[in-house]
PyMOL Python script that loads the backbone (N, CA, C, O; Angstrom):
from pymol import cmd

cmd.read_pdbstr("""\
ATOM      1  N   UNK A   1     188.382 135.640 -23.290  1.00  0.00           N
ATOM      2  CA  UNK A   1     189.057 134.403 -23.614  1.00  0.00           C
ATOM      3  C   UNK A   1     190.159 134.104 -22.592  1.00  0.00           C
ATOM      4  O   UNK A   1     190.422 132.974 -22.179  1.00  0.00           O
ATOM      5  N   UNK A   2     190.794 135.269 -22.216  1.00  0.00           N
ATOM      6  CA  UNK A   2     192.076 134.951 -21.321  1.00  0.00           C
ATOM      7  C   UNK A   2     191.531 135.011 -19.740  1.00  0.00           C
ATOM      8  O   UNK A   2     192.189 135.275 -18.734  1.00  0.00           O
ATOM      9  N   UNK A   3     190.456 134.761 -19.827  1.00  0.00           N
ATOM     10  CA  UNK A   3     189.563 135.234 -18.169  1.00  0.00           C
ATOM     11  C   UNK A   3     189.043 133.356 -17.870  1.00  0.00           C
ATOM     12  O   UNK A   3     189.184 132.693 -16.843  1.00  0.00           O
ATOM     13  N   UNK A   4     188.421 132.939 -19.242  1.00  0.00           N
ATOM     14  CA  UNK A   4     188.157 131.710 -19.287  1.00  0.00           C
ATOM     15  C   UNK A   4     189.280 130.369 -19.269  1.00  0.00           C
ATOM     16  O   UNK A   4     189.247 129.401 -18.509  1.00  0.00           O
ATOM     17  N   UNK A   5     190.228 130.644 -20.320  1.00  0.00           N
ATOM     18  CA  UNK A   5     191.483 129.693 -19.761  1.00  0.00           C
ATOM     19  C   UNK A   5     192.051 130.150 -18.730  1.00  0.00           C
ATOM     20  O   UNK A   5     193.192 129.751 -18.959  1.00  0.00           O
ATOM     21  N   UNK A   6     192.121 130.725 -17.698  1.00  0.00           N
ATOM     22  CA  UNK A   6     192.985 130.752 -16.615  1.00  0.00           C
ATOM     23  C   UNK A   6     191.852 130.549 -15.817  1.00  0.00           C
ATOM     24  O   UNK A   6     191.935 131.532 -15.081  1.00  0.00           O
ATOM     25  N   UNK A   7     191.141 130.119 -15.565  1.00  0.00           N
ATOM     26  CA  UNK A   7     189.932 129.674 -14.880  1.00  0.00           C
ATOM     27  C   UNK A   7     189.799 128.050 -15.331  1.00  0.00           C
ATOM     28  O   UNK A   7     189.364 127.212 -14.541  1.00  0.00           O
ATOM     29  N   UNK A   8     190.235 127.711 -16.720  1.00  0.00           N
ATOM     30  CA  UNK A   8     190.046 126.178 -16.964  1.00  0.00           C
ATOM     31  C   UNK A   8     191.464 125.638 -16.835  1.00  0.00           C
ATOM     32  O   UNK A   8     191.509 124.605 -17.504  1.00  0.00           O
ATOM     33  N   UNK A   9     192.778 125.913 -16.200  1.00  0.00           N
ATOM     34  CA  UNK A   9     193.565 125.405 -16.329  1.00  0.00           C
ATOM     35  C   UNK A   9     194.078 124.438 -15.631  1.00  0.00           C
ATOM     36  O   UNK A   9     195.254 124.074 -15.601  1.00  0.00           O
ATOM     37  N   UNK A  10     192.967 123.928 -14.937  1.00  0.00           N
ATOM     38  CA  UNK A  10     193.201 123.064 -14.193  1.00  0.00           C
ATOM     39  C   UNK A  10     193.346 121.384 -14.749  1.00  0.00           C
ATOM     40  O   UNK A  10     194.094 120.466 -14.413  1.00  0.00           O
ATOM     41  N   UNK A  11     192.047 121.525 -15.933  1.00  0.00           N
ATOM     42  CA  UNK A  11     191.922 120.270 -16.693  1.00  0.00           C
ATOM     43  C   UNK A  11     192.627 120.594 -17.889  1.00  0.00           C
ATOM     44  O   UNK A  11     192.238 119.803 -18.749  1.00  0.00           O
ATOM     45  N   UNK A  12     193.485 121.383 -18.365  1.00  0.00           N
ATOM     46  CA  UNK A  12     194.329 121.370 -19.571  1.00  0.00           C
ATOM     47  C   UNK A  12     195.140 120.377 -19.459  1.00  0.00           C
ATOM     48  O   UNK A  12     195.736 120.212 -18.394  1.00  0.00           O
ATOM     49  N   UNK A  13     195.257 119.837 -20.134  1.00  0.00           N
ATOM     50  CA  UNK A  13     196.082 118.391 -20.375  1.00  0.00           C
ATOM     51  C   UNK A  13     197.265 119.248 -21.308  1.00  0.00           C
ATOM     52  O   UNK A  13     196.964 120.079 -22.165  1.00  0.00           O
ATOM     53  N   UNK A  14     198.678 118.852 -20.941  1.00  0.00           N
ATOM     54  CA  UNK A  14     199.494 119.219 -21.632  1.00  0.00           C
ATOM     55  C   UNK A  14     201.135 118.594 -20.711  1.00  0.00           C
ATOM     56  O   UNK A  14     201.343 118.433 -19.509  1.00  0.00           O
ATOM     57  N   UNK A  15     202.005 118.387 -21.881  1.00  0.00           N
ATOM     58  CA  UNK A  15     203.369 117.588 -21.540  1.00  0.00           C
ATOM     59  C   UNK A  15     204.554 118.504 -21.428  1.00  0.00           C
ATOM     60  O   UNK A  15     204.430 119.476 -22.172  1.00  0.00           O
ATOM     61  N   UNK A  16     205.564 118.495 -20.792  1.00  0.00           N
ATOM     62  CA  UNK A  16     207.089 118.850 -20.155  1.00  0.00           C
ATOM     63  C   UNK A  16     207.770 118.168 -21.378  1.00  0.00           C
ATOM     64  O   UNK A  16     207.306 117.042 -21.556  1.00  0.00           O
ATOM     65  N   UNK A  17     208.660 118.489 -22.203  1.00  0.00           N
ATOM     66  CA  UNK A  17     209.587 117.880 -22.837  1.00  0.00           C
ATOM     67  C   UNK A  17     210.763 118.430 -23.089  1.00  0.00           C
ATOM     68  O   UNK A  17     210.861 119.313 -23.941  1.00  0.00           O
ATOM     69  N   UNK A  18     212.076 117.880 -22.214  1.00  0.00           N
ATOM     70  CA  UNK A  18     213.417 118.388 -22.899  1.00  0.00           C
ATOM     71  C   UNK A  18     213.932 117.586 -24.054  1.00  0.00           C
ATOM     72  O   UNK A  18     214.677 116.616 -23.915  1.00  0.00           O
ATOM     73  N   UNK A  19     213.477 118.061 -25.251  1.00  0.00           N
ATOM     74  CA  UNK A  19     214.562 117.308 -26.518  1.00  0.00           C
ATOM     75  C   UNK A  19     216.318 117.257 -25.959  1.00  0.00           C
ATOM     76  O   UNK A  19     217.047 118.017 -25.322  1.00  0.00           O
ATOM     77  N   UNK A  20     216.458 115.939 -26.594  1.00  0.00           N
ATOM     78  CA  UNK A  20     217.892 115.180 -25.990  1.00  0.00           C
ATOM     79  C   UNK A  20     219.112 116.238 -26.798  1.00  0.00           C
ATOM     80  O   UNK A  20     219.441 116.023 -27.964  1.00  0.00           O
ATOM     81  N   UNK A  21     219.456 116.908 -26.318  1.00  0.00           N
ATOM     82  CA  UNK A  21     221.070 117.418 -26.335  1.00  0.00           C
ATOM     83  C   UNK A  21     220.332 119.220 -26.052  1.00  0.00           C
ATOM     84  O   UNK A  21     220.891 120.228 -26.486  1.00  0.00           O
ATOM     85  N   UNK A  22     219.416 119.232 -25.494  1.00  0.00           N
ATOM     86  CA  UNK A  22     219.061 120.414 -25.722  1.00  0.00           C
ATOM     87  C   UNK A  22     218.866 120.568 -24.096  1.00  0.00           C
ATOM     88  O   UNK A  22     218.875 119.596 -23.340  1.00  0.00           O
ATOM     89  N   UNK A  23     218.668 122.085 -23.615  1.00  0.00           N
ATOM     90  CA  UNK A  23     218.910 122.037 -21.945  1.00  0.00           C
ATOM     91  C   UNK A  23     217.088 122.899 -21.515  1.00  0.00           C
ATOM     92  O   UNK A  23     216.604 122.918 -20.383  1.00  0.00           O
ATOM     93  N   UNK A  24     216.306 123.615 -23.010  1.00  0.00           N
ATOM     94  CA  UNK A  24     215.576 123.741 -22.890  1.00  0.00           C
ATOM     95  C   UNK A  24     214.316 122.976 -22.744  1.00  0.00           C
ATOM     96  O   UNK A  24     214.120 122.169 -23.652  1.00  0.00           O
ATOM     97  N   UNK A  25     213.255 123.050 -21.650  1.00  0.00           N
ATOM     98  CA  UNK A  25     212.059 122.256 -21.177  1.00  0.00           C
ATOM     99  C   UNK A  25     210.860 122.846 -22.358  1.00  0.00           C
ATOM    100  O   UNK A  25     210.717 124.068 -22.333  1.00  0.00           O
ATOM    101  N   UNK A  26     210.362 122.403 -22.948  1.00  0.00           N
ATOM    102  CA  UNK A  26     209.106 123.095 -23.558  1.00  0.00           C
ATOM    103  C   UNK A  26     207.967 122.326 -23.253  1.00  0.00           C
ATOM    104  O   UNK A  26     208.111 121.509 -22.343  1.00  0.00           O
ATOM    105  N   UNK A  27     206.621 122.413 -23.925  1.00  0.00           N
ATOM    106  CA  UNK A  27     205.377 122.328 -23.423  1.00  0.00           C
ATOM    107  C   UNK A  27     204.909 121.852 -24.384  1.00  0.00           C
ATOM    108  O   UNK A  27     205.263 122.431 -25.412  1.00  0.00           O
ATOM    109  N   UNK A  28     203.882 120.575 -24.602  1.00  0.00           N
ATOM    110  CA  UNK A  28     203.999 119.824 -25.462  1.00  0.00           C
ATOM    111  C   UNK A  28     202.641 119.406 -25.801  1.00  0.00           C
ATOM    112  O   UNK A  28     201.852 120.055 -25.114  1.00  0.00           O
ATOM    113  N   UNK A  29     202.221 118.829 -26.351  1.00  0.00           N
ATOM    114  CA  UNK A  29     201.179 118.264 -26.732  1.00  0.00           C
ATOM    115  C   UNK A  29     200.898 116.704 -27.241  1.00  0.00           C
ATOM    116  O   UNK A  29     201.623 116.151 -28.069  1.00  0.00           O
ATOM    117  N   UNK A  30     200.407 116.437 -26.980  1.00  0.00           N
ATOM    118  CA  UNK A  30     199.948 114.785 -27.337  1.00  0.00           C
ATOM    119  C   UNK A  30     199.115 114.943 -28.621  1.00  0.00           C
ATOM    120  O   UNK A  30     198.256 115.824 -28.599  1.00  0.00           O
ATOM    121  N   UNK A  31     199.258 114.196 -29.752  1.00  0.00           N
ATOM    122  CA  UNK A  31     198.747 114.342 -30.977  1.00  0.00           C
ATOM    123  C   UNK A  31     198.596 113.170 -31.314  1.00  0.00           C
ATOM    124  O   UNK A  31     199.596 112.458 -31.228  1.00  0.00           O
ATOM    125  N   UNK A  32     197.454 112.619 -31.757  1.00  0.00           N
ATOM    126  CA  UNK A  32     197.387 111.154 -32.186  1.00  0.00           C
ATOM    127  C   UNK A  32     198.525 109.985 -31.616  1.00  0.00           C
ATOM    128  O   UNK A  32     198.292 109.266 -30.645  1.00  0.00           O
ATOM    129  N   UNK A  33     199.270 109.960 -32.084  1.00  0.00           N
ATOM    130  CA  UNK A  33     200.343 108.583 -31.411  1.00  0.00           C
ATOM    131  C   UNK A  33     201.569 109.600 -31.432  1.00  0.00           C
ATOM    132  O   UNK A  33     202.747 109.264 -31.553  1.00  0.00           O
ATOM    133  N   UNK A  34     201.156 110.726 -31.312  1.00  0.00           N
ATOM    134  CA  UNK A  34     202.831 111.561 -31.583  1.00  0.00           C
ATOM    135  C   UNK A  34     202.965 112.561 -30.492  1.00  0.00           C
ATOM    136  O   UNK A  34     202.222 112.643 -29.513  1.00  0.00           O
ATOM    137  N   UNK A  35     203.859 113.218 -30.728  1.00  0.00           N
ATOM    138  CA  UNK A  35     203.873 114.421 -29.816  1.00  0.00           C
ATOM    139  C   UNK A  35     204.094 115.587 -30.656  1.00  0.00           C
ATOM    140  O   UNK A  35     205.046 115.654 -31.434  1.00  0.00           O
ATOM    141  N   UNK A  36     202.909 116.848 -30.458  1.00  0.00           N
ATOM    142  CA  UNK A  36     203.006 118.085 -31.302  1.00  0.00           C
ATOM    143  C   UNK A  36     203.652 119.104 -30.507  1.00  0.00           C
ATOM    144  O   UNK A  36     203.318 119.431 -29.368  1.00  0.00           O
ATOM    145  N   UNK A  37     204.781 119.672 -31.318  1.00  0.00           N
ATOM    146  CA  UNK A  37     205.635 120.235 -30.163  1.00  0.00           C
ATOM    147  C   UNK A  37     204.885 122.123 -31.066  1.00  0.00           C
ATOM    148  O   UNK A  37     205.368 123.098 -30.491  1.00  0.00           O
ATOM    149  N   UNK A  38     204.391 122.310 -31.657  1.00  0.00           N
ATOM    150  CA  UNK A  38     204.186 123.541 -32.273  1.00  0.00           C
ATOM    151  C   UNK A  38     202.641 124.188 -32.020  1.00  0.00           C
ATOM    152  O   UNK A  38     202.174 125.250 -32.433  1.00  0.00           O
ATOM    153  N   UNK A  39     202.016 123.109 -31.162  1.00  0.00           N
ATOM    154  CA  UNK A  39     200.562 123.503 -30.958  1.00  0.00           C
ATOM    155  C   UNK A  39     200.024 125.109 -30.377  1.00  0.00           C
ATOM    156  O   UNK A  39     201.058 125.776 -30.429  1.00  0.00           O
ATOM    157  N   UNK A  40     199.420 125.595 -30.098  1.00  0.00           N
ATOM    158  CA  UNK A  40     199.188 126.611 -28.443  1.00  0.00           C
ATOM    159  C   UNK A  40     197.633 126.699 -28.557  1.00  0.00           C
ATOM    160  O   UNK A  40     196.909 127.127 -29.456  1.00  0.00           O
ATOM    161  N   UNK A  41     197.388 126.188 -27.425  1.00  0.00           N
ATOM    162  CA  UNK A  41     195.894 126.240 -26.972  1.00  0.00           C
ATOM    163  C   UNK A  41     195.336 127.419 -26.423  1.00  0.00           C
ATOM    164  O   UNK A  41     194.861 127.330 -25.290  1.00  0.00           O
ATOM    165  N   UNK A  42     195.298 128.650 -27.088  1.00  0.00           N
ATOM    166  CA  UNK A  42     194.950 129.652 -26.808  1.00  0.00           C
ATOM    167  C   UNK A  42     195.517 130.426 -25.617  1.00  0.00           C
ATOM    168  O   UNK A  42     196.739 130.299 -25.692  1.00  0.00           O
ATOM    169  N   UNK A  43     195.213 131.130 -24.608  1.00  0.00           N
ATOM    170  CA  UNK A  43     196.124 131.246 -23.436  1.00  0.00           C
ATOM    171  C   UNK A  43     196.057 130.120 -23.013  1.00  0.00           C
ATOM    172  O   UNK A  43     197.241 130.132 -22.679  1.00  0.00           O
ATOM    173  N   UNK A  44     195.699 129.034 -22.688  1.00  0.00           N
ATOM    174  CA  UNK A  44     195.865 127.642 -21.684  1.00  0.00           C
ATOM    175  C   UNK A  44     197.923 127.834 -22.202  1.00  0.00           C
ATOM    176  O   UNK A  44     198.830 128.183 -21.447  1.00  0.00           O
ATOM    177  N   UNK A  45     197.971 127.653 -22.906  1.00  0.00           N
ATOM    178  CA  UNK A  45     199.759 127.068 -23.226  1.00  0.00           C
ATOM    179  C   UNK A  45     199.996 128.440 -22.717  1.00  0.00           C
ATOM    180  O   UNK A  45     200.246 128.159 -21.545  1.00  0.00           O
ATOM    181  N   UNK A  46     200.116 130.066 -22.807  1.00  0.00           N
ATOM    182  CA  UNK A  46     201.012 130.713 -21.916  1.00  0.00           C
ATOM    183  C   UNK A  46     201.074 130.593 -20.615  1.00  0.00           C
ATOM    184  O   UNK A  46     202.150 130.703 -20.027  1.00  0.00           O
ATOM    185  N   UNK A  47     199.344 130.226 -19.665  1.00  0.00           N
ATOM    186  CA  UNK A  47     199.224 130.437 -18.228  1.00  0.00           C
ATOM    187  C   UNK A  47     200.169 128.870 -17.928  1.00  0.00           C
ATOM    188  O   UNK A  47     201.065 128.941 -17.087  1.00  0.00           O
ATOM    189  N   UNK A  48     199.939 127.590 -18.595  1.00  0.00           N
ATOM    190  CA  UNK A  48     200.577 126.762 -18.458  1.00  0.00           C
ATOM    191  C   UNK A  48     202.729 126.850 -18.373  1.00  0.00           C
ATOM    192  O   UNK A  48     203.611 126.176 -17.840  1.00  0.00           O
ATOM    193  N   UNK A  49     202.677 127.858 -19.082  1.00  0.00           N
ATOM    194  CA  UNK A  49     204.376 128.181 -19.112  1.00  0.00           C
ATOM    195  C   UNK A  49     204.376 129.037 -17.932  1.00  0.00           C
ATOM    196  O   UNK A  49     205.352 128.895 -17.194  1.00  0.00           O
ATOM    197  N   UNK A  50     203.740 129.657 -17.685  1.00  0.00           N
ATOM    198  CA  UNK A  50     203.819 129.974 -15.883  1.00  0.00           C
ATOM    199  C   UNK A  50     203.539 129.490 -14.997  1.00  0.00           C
ATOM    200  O   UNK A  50     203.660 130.125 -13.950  1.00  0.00           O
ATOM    201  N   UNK A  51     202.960 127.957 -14.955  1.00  0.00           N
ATOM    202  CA  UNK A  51     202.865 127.307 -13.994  1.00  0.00           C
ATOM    203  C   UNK A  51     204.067 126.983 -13.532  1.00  0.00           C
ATOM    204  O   UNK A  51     204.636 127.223 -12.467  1.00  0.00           O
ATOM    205  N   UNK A  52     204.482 126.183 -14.855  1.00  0.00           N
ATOM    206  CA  UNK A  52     205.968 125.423 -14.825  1.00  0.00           C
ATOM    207  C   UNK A  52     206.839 126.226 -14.545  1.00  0.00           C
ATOM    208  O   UNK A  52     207.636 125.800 -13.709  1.00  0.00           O
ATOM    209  N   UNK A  53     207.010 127.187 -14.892  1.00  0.00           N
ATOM    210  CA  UNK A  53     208.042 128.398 -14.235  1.00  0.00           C
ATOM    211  C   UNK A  53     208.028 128.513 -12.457  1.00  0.00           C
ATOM    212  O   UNK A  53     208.961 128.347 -11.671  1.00  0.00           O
ATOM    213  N   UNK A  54     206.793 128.813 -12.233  1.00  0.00           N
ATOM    214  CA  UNK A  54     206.760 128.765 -11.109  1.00  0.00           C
ATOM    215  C   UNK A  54     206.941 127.521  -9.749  1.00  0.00           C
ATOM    216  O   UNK A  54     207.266 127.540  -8.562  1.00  0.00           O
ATOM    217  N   UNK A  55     206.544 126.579 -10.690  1.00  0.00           N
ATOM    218  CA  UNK A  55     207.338 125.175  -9.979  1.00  0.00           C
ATOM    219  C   UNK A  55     209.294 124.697 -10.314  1.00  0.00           C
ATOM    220  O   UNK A  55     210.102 123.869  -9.893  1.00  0.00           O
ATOM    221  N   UNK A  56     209.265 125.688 -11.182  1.00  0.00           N
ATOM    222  CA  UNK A  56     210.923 125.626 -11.388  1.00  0.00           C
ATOM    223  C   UNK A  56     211.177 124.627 -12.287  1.00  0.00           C
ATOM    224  O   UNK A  56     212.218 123.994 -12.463  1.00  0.00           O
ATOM    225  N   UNK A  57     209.822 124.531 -12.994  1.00  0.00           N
ATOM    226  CA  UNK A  57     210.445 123.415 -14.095  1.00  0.00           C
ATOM    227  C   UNK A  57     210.653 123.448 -15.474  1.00  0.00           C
ATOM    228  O   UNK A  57     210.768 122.487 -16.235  1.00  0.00           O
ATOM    229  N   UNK A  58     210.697 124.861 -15.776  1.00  0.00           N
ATOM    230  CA  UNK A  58     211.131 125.486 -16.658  1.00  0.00           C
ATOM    231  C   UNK A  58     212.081 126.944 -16.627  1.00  0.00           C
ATOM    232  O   UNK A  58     211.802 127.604 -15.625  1.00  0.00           O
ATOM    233  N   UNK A  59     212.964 127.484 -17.358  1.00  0.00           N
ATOM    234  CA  UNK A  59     213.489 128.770 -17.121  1.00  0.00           C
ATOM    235  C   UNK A  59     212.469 129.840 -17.538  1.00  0.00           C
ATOM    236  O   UNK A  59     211.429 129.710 -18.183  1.00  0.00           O
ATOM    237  N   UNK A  60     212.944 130.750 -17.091  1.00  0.00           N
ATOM    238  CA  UNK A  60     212.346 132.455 -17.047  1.00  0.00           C
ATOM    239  C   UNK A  60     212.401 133.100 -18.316  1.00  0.00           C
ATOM    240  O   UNK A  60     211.686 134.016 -18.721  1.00  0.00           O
ATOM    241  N   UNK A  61     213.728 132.268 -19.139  1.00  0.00           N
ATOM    242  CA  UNK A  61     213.474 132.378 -20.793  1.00  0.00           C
ATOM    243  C   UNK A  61     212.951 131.743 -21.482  1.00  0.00           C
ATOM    244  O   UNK A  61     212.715 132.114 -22.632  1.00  0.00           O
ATOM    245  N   UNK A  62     212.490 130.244 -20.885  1.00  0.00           N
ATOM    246  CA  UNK A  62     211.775 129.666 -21.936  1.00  0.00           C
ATOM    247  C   UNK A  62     210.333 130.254 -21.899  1.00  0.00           C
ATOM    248  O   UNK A  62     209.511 130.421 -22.801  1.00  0.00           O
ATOM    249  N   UNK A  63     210.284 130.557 -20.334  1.00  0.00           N
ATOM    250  CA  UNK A  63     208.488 131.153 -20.539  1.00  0.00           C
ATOM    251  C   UNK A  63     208.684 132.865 -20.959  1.00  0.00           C
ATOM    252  O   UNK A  63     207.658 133.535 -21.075  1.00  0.00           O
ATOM    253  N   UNK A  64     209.469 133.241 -21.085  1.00  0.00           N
ATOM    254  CA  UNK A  64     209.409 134.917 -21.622  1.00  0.00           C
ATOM    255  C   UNK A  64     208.644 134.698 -23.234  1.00  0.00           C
ATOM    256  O   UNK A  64     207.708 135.318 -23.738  1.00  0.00           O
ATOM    257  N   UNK A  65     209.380 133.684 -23.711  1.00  0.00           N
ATOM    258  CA  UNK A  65     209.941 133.500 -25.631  1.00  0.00           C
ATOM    259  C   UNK A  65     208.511 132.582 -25.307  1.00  0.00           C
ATOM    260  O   UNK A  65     209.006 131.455 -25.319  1.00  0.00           O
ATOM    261  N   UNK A  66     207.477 132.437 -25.109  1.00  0.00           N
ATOM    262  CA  UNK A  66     206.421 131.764 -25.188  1.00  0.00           C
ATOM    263  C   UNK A  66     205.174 132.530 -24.619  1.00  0.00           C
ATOM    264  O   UNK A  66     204.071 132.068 -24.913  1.00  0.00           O
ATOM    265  N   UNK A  67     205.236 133.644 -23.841  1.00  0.00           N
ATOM    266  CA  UNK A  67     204.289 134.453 -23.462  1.00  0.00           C
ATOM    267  C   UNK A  67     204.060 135.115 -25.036  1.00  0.00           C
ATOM    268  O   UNK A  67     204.900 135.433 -25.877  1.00  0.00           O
ATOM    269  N   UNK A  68     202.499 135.187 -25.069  1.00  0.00           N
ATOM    270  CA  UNK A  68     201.869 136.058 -26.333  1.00  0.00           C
ATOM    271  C   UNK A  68     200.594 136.688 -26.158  1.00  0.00           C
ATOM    272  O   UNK A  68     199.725 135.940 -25.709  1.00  0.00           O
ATOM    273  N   UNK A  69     200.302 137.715 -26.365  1.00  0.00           N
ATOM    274  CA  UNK A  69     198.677 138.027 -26.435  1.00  0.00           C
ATOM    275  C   UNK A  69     198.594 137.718 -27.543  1.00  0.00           C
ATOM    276  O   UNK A  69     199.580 137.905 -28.256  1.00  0.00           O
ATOM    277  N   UNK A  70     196.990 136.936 -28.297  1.00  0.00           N
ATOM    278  CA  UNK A  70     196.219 137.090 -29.065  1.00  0.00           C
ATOM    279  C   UNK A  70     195.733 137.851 -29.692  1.00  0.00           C
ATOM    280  O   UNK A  70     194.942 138.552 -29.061  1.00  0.00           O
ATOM    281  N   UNK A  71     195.885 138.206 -31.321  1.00  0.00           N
ATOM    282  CA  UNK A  71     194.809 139.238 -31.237  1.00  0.00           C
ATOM    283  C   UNK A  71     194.299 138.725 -32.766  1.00  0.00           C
ATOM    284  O   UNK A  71     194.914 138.302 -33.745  1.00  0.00           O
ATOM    285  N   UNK A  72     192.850 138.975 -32.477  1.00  0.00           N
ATOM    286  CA  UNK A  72     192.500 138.351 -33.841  1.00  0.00           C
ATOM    287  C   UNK A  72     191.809 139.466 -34.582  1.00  0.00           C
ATOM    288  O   UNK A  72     190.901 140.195 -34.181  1.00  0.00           O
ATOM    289  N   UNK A  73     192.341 139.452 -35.584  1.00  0.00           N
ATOM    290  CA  UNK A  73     191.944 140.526 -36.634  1.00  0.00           C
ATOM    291  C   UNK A  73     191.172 140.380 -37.606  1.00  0.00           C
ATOM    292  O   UNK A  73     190.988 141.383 -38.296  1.00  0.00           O
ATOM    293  N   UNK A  74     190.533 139.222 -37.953  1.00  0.00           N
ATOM    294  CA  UNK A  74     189.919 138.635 -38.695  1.00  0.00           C
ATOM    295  C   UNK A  74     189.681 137.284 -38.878  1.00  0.00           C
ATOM    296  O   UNK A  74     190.401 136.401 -38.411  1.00  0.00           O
ATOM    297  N   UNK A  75     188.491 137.063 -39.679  1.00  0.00           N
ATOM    298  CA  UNK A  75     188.320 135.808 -40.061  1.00  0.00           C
ATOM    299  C   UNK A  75     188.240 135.379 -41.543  1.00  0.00           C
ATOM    300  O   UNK A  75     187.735 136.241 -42.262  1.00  0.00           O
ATOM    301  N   UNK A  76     188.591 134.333 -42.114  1.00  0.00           N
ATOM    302  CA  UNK A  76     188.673 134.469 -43.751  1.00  0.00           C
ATOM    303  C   UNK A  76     187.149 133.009 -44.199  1.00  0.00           C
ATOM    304  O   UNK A  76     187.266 131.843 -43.820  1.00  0.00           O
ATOM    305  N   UNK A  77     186.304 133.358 -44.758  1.00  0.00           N
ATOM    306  CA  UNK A  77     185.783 132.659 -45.359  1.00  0.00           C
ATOM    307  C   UNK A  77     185.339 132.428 -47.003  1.00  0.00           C
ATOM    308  O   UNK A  77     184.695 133.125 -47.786  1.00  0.00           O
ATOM    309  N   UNK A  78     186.014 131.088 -47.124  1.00  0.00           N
ATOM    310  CA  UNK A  78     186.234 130.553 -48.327  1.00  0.00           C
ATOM    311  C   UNK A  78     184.864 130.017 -48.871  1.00  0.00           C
ATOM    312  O   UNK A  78     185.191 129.727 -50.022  1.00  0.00           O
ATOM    313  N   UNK A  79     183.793 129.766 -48.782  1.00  0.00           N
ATOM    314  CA  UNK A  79     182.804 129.591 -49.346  1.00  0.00           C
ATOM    315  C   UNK A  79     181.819 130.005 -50.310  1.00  0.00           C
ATOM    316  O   UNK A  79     180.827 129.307 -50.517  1.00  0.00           O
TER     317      UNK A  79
END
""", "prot")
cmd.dss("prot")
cmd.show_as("cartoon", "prot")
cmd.util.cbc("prot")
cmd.orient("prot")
């Protein structure tokens, strides 16, 4: 999974947003007519917080506090 988004991150669509009184940049999402600030697209949103890091358009803490491995432990079916 993390071999495939860092290989598709080229067409990940995703937004820069500093909320107003705040000095932190986060990574955003477009949601119907809104903006979803709580989304994460699997690794696409961590390799994406290292892009922006690396163009300097985010800090080294905002992408620390946003790096995650995955791990899925299960699946629940309700049927």
């Amino acid at each position: 999974m993390m071999y495939e988004d860092v290989n598709d991150l080229e067409s990940h669509r995703y937004l820069t947003y500093t909320p107003s009184g705040k000095s932190k940049t986060i990574i955003c999402y477009k949601s119907l007519d809104g903006i979803s600030f709580n989304t994460v697209k699997g690794y696409k949103t961590a390799f994406a917080y290292i892009s922006e890091w690396e163009k300097r358009n985010i800090t080294e803490e905002v992408m620390n506090e946003n790096l995650a491995f995955i791990i899925n432990v299960g699946c629940f079916s309700f049927a």
